[in-house]
Residue frames as a rotation matrix with the C-alpha (Angstrom) as fourth column:
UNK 1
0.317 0.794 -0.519 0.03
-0.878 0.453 0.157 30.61
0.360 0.406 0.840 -5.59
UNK 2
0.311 -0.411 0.857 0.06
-0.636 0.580 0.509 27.23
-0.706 -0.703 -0.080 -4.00
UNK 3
-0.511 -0.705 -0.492 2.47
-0.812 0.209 0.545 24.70
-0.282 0.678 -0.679 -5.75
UNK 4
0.567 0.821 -0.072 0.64
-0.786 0.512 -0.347 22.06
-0.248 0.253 0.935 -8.00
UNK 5
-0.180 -0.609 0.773 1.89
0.191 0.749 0.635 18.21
-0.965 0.261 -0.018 -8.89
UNK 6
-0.112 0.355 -0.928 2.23
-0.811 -0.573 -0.122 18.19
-0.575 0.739 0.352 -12.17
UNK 7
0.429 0.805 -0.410 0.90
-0.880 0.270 -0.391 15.79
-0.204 0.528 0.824 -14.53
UNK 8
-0.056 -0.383 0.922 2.20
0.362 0.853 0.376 12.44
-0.931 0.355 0.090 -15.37
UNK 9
-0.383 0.027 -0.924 3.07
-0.857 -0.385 0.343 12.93
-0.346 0.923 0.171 -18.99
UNK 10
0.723 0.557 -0.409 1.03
-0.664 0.724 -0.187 10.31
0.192 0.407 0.893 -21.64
UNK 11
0.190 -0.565 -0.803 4.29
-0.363 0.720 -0.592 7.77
0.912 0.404 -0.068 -21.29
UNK 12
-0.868 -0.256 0.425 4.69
-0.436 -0.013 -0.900 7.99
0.236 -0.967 -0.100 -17.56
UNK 13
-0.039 0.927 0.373 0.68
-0.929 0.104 -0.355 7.02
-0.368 -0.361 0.857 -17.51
UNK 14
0.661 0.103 -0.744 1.05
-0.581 0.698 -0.419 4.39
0.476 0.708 0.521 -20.30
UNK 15
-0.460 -0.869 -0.184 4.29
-0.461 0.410 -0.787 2.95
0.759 -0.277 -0.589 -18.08
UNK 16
-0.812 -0.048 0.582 2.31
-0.580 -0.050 -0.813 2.97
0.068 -0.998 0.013 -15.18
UNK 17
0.079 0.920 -0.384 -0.61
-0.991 0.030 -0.132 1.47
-0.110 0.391 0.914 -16.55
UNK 18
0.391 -0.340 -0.856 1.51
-0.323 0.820 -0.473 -1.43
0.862 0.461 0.210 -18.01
UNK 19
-0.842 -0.530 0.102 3.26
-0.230 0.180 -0.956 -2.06
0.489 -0.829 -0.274 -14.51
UNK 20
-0.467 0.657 0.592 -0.07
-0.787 -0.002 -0.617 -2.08
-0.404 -0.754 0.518 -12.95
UNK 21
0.672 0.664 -0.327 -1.54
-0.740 0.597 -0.310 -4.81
-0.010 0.450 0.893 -15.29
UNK 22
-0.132 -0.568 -0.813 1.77
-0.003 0.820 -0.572 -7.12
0.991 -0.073 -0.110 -14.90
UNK 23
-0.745 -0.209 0.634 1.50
-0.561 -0.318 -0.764 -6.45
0.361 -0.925 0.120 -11.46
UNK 24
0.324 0.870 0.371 -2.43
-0.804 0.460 -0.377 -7.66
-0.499 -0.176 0.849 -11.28
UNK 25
0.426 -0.196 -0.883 -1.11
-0.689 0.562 -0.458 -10.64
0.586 0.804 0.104 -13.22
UNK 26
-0.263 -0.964 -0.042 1.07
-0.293 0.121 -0.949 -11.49
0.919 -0.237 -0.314 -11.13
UNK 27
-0.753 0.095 0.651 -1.04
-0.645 -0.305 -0.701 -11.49
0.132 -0.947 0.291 -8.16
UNK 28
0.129 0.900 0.417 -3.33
-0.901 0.282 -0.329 -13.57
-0.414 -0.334 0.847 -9.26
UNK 29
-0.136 -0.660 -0.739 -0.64
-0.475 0.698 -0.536 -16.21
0.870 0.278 -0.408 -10.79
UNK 30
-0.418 -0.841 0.344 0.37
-0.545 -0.071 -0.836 -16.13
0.727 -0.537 -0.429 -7.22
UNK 31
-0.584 0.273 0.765 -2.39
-0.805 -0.074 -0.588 -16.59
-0.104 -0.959 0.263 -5.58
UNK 32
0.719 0.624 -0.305 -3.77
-0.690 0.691 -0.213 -19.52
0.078 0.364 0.928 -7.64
UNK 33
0.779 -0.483 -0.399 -0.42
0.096 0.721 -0.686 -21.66
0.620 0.496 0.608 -8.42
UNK 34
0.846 -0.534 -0.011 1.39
0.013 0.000 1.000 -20.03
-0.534 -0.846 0.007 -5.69
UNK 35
0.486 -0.742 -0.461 5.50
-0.794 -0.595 0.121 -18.63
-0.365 0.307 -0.879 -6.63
UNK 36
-0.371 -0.582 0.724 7.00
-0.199 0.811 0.550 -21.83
-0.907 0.060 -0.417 -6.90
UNK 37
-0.137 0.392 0.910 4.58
0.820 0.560 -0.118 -22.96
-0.556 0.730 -0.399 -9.85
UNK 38
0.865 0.474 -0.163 4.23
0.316 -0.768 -0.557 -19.33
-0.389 0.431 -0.814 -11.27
UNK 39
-0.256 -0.894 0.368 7.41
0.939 -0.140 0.313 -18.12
-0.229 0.426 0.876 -13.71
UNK 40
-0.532 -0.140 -0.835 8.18
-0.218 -0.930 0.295 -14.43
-0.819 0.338 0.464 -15.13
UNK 41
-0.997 0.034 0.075 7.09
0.082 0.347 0.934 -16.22
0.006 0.937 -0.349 -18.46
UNK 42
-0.399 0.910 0.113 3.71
0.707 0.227 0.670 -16.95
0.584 0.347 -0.734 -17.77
UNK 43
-0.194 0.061 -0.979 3.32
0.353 -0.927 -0.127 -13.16
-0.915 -0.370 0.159 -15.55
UNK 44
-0.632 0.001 -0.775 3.90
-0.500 -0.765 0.406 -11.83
-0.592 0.644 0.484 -19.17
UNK 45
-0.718 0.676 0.163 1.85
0.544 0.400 0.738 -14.59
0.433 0.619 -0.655 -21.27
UNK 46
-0.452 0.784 -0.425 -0.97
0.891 0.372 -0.260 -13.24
-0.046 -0.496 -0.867 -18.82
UNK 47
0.076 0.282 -0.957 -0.79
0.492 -0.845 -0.210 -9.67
-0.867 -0.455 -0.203 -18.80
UNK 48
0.625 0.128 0.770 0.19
0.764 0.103 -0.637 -9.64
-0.160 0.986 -0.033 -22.69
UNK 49
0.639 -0.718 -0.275 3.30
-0.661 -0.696 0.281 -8.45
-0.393 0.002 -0.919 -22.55
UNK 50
0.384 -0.743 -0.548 6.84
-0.232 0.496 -0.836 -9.79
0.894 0.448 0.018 -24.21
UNK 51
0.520 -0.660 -0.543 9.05
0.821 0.562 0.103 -11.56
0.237 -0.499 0.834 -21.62
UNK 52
-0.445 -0.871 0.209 11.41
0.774 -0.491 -0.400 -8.32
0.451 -0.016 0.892 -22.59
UNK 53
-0.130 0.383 0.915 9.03
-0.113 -0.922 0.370 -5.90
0.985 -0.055 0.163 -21.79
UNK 54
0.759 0.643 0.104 8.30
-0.063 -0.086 0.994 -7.42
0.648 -0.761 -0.025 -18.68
UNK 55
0.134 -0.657 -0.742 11.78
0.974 -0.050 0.221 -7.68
-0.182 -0.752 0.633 -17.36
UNK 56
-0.130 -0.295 0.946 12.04
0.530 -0.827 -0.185 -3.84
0.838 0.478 0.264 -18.64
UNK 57
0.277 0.688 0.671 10.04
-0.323 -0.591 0.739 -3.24
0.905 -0.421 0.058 -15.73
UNK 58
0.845 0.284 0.453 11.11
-0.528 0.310 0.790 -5.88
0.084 -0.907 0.412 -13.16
UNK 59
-0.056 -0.913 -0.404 14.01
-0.939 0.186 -0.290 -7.46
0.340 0.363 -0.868 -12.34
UNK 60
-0.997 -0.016 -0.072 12.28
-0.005 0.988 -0.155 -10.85
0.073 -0.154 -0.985 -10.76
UNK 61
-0.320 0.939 -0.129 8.53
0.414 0.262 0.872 -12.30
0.852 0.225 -0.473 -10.55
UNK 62
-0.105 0.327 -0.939 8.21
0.994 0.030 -0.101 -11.03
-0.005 -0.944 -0.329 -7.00
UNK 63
-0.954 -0.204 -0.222 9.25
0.151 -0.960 0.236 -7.43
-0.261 0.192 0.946 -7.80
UNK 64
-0.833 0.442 0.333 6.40
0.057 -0.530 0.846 -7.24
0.551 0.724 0.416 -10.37
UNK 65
0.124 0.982 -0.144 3.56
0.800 -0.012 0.601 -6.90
0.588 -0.190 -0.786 -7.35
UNK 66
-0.576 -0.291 -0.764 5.22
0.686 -0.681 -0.258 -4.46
-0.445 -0.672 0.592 -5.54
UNK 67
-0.798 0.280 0.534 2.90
0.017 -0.875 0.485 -1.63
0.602 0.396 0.693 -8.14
UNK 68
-0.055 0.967 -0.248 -0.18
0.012 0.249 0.969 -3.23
0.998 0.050 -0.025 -6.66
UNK 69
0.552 0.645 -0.528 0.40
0.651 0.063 0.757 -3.10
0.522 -0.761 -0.385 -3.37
UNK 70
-0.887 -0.390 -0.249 2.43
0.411 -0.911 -0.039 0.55
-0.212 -0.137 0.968 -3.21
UNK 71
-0.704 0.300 0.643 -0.56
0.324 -0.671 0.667 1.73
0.632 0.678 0.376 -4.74
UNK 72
0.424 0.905 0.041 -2.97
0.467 -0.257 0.846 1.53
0.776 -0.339 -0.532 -1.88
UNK 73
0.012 -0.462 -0.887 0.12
0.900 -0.381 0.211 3.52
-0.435 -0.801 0.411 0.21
UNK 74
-0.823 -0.233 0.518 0.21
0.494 -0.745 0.449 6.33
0.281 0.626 0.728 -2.26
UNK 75
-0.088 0.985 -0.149 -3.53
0.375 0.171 0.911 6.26
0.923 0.024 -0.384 -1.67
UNK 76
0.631 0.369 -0.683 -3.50
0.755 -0.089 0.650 6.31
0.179 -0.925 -0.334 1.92
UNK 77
-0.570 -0.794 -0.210 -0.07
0.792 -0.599 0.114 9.09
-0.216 -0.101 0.971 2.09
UNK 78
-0.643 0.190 0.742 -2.52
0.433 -0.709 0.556 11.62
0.632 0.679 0.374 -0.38
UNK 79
0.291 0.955 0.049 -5.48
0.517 -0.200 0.832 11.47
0.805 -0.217 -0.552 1.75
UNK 80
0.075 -0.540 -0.838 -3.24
0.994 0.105 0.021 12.24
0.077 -0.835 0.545 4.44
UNK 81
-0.685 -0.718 0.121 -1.79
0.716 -0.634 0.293 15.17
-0.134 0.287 0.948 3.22
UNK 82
-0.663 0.388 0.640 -5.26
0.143 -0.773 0.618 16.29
0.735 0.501 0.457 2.13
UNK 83
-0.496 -0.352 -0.794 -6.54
0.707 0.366 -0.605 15.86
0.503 -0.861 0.068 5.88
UNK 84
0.520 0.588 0.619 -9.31
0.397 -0.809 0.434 18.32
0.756 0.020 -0.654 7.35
UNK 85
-0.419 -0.808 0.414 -6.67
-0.278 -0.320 -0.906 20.85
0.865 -0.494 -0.091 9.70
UNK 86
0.193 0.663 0.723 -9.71
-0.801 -0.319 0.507 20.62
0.567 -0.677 0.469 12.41
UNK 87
0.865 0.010 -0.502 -8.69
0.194 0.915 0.354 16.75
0.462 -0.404 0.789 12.86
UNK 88
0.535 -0.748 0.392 -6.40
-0.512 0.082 0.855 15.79
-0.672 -0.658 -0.339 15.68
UNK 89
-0.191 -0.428 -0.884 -3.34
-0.962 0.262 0.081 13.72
0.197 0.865 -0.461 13.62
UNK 90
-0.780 0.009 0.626 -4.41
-0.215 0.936 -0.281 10.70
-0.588 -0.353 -0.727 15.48
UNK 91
0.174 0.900 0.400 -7.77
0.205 0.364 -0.908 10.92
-0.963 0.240 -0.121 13.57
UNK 92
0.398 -0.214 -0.892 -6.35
-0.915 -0.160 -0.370 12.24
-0.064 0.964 -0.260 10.37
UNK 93
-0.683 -0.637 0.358 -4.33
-0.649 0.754 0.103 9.10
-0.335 -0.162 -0.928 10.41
UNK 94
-0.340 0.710 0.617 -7.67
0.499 0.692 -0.522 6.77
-0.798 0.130 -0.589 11.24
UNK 95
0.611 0.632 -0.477 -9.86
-0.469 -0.196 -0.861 8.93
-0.637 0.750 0.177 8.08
UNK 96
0.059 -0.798 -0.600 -6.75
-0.922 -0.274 0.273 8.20
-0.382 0.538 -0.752 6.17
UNK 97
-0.772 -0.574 0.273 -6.39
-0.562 0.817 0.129 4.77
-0.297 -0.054 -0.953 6.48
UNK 98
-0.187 0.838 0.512 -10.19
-0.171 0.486 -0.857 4.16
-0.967 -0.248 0.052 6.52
UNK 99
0.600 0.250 -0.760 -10.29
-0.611 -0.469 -0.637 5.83
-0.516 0.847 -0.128 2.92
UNK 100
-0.358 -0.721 -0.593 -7.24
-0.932 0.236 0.276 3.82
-0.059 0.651 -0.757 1.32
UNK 101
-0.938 -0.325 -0.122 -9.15
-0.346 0.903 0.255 0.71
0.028 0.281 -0.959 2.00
UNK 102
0.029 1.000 0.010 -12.45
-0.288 0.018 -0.958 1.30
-0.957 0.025 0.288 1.18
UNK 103
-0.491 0.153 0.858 -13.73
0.805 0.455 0.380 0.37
-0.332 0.877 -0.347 -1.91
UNK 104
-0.229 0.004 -0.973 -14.21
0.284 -0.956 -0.071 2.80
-0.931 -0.293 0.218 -4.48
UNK 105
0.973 0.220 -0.066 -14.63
-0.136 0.322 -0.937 3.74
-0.185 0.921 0.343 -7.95
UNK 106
0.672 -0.673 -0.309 -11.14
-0.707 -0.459 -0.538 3.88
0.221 0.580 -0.784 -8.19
UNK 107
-0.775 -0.520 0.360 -10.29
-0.624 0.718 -0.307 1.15
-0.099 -0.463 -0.881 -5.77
UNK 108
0.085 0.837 -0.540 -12.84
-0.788 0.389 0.478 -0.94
0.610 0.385 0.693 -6.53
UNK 109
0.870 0.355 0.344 -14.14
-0.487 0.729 0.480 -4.15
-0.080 -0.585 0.807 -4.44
UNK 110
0.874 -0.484 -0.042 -11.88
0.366 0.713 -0.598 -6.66
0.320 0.507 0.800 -6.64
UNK 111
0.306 -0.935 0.181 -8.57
-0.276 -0.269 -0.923 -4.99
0.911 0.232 -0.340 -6.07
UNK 112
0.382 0.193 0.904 -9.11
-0.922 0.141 0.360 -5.57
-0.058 -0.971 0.232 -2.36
UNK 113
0.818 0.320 0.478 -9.48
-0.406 0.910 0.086 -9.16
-0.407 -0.265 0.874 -3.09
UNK 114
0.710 -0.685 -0.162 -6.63
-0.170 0.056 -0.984 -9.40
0.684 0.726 -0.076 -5.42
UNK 115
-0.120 -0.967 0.226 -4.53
-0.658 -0.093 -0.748 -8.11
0.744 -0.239 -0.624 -2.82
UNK 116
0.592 0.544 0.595 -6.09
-0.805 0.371 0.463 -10.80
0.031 -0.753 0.657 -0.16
UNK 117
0.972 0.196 -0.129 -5.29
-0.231 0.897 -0.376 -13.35
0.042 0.396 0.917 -2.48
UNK 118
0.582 -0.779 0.234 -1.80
-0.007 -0.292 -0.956 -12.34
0.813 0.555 -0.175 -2.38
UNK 119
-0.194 -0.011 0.981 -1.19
-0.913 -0.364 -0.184 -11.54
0.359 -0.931 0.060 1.03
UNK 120
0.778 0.487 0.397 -2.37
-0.626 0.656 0.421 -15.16
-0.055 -0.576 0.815 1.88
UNK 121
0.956 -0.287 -0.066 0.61
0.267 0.940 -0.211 -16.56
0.123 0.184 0.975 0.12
UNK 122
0.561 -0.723 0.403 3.30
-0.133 -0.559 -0.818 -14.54
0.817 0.405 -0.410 1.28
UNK 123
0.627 -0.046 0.778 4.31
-0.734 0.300 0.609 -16.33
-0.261 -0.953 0.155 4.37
UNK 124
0.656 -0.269 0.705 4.94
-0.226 0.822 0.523 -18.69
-0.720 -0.502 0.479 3.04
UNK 125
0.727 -0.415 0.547 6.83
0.534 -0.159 -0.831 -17.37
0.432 0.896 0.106 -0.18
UNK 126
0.397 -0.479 -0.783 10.20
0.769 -0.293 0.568 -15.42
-0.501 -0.828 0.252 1.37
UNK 127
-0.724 -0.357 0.591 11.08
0.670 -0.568 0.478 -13.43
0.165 0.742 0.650 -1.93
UNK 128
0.170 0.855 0.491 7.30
0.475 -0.507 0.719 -12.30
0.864 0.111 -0.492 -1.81
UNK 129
0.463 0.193 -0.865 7.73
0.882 -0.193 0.429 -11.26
-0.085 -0.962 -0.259 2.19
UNK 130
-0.003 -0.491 -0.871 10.52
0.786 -0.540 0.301 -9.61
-0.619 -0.684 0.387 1.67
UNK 131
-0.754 0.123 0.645 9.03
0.442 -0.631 0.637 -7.61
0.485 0.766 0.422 -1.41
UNK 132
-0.247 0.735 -0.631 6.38
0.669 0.601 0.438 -7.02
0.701 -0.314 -0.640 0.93
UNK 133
0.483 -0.295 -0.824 8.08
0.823 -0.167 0.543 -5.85
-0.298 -0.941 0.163 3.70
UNK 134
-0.446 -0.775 0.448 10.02
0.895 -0.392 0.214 -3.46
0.010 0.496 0.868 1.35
UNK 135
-0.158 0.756 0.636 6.50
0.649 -0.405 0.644 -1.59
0.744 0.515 -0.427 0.54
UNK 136
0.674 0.416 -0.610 5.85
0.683 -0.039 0.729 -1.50
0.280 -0.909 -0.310 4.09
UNK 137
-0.057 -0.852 -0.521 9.42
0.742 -0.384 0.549 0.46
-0.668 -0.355 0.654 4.48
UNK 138
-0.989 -0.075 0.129 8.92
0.106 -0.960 0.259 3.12
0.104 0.269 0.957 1.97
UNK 139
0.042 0.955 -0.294 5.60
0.663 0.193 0.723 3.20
0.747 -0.226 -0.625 3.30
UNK 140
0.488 0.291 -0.823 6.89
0.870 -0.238 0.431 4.34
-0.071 -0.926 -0.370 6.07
UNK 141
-0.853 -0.498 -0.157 9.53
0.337 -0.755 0.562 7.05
-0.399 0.427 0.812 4.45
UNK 142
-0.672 0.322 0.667 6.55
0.362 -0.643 0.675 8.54
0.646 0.695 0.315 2.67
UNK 143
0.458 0.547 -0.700 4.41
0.882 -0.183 0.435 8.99
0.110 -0.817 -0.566 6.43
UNK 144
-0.286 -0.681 -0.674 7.41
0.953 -0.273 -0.129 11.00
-0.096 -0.679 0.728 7.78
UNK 145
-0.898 -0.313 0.309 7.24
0.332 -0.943 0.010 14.05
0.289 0.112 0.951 5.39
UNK 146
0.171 0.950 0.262 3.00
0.357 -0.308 0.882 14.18
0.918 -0.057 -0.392 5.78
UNK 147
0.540 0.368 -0.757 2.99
0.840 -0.171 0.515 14.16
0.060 -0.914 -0.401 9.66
UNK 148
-0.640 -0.758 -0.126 5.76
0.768 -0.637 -0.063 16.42
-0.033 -0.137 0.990 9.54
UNK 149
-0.802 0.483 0.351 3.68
-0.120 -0.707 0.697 18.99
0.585 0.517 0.625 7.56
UNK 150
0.502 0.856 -0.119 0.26
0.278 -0.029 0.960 17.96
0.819 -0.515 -0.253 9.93
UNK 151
0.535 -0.088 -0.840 2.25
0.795 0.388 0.466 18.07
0.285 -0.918 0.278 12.84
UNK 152
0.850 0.395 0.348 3.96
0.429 -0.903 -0.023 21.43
0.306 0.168 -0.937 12.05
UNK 153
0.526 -0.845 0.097 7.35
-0.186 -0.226 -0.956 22.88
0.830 0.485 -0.276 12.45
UNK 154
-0.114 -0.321 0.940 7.68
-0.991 -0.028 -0.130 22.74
0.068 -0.947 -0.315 16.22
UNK 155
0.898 0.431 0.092 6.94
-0.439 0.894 0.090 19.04
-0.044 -0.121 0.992 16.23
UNK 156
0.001 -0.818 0.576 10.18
-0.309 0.547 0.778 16.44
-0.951 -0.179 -0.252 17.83
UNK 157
0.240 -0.010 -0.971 11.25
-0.737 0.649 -0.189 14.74
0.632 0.761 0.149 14.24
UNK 158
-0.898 -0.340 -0.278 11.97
-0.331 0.940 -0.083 11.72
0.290 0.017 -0.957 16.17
UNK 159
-0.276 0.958 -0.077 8.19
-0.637 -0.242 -0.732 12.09
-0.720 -0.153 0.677 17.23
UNK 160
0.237 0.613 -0.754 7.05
-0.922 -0.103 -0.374 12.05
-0.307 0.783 0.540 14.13
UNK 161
-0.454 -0.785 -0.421 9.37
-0.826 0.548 -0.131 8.98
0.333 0.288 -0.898 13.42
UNK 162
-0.959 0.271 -0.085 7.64
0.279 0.845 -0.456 6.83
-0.052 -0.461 -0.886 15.47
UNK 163
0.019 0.988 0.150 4.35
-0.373 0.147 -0.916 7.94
-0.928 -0.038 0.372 15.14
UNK 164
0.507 0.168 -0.845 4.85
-0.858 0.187 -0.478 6.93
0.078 0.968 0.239 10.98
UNK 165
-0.771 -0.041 -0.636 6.43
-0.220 0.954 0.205 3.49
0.598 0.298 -0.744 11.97
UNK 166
-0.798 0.548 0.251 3.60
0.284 0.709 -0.646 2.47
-0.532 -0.444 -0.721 14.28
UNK 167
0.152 0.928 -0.339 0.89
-0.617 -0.179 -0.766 3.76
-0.772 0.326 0.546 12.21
UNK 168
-0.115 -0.371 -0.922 2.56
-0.993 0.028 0.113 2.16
-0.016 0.928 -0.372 9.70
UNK 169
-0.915 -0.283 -0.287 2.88
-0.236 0.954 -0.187 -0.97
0.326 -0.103 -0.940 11.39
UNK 170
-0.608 0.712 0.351 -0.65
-0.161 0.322 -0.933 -0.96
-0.777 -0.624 -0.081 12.17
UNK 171
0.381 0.521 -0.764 -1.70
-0.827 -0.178 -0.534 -0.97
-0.414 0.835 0.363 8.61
UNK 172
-0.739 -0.523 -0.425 1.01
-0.514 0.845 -0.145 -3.98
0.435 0.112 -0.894 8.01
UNK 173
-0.961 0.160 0.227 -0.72
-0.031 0.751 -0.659 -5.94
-0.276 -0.640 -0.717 10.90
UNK 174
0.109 0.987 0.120 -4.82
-0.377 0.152 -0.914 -4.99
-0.920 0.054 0.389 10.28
UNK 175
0.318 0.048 -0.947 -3.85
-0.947 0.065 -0.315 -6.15
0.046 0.997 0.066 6.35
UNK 176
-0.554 -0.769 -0.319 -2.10
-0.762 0.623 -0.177 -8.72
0.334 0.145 -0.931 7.18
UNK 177
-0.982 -0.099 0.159 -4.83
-0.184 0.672 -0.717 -10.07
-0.036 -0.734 -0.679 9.30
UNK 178
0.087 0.897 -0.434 -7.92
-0.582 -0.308 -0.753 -9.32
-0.809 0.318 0.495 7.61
UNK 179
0.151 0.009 -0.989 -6.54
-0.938 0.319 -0.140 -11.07
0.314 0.948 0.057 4.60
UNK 180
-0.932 -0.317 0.175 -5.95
-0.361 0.782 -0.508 -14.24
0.025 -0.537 -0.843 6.64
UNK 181
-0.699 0.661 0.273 -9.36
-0.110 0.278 -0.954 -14.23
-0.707 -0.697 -0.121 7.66
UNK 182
-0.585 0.585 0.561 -12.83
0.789 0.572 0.226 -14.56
-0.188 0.575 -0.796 6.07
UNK 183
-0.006 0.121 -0.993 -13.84
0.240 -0.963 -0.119 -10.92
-0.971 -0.239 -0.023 6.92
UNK 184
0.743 0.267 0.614 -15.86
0.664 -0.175 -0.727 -9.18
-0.086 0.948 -0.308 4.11
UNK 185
-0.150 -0.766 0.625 -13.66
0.833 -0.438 -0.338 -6.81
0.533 0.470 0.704 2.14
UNK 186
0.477 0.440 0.761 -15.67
-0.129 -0.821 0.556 -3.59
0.869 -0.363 -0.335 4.35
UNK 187
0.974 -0.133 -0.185 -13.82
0.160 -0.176 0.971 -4.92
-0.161 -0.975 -0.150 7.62
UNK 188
0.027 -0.990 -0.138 -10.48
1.000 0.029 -0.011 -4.26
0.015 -0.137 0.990 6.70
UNK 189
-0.165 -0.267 0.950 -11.32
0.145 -0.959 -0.244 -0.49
0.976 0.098 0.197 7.12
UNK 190
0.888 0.164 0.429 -12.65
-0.391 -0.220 0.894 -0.71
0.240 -0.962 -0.131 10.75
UNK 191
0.773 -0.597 -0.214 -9.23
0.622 0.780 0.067 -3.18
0.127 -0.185 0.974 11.30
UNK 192
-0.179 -0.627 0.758 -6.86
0.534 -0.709 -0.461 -0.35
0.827 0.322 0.461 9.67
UNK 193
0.158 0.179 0.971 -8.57
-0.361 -0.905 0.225 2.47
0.919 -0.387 -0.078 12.25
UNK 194
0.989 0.143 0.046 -8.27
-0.077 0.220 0.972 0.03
0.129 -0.965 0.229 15.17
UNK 195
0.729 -0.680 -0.076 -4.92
0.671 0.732 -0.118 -1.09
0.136 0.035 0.990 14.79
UNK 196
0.027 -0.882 0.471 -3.83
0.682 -0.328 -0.654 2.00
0.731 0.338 0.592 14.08
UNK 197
0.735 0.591 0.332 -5.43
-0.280 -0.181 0.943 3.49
0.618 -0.786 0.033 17.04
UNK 198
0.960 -0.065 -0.273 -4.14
0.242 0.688 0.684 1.11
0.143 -0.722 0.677 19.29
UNK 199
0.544 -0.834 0.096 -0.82
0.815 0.498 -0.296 1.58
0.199 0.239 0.950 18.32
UNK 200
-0.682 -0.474 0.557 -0.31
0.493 -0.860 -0.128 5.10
0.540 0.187 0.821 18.35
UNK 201
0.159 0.643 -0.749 -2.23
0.674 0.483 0.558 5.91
0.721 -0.594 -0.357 21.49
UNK 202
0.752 -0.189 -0.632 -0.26
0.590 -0.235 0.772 6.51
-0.294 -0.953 -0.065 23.66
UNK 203
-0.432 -0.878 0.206 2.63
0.877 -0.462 -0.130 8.77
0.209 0.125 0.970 21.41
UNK 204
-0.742 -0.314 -0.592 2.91
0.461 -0.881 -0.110 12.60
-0.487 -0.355 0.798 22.08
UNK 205
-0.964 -0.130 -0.230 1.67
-0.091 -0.654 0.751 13.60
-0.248 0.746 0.619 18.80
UNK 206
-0.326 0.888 -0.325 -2.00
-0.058 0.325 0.944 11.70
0.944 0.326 -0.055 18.80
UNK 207
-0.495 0.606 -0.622 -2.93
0.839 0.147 -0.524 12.17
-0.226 -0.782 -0.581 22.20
């Protein structure tokens, strides 16, 4: 029988739940008052949490957005994995990516924007970048094992390596630049598929 994930137990959901609402706090602290003017204090006044509860979870104010914007890699990693076999991995890739940043019921319009709002101030915020940049790095550790598995046993692992940092980095760069811009929340999926396109072209594995 194939192997199933099992469940998140009720406390693991109720953790995650609570991480995801300081998190959306947080993001929209950030993106109004910007890090400098935004404390751990008023993260938890917002998200109605104790001070303690919120360092339970985090260990600085930057940390606590990292739930909110892992979540739309988790997103994009699953679809992967669940990938019709017929696609080439270059197009599994693009469906992939299109899907993690669509709006949904589950991803809804607003979360998009959240993370926009966020993303606009993280240039100039270096704690935020480099909380940022972290995502973006186990982002790319959680590509490796998918393509592996699309890309099958004979497949170069240093291949695969580089095809999961430049897809990766094309999902960094079409976010990064979509949220700059004025672009409705619908172009940052055509961005995602181009970028990542572009980028991964020319490797072994997506031609």
């Amino acid at each position: 029988m194939p192997e199933t994930t099992p469940r998140p137990s009720l406390t693991e959901r109720r953790k995650a739940a609570t991480q995801q609402e300081i998190a959306l706090a947080a993001a929209l602290l950030f993106a109004e008052h910007g890090p400098d003017a935004t404390t751990a204090e008023d993260i938890a006044r917002a998200a109605g949490v104790s001070l303690r509860t919120f360092y339970r979870y985090f260990r600085t104010k930057e940390d606590a957005v990292a739930p909110l914007l892992s979540a739309g890699v988790r997103h994009w990693v699953t679809e992967l994995a669940a990938a019709p076999p017929e696609l080439s991995l270059g197009a599994a890739l693009e469906r992939s990516a299109r899907i993690a940043v669509t709006p949904a019921p589950n991803r809804p319009a607003e979360a998009l924007s959240w993370t926009r709002g966020l993303l606009r101030v993280v240039p100039g915020a270096p704690d935020l970048l480099a909380v940022w940049h972290r995502v973006h790095h186990e982002s790319e550790l959680a590509l490796t094992p998918a393509l592996a598995t699309l890309a099958g046993p004979d497949a170069d692992p240093l291949e695969i390596r580089l095809t999961a940092a430049a897809a990766n980095t094309g999902m960094r760069v079409a976010m990064e630049t979509w949220a700059a811009s004025d672009a409705p929340v619908t172009a940052a999926a055509d961005l995602a598929a181009r970028c990542i396109r572009e980028l991964t072209a020319g490797l072994p594995l997506c031609r």
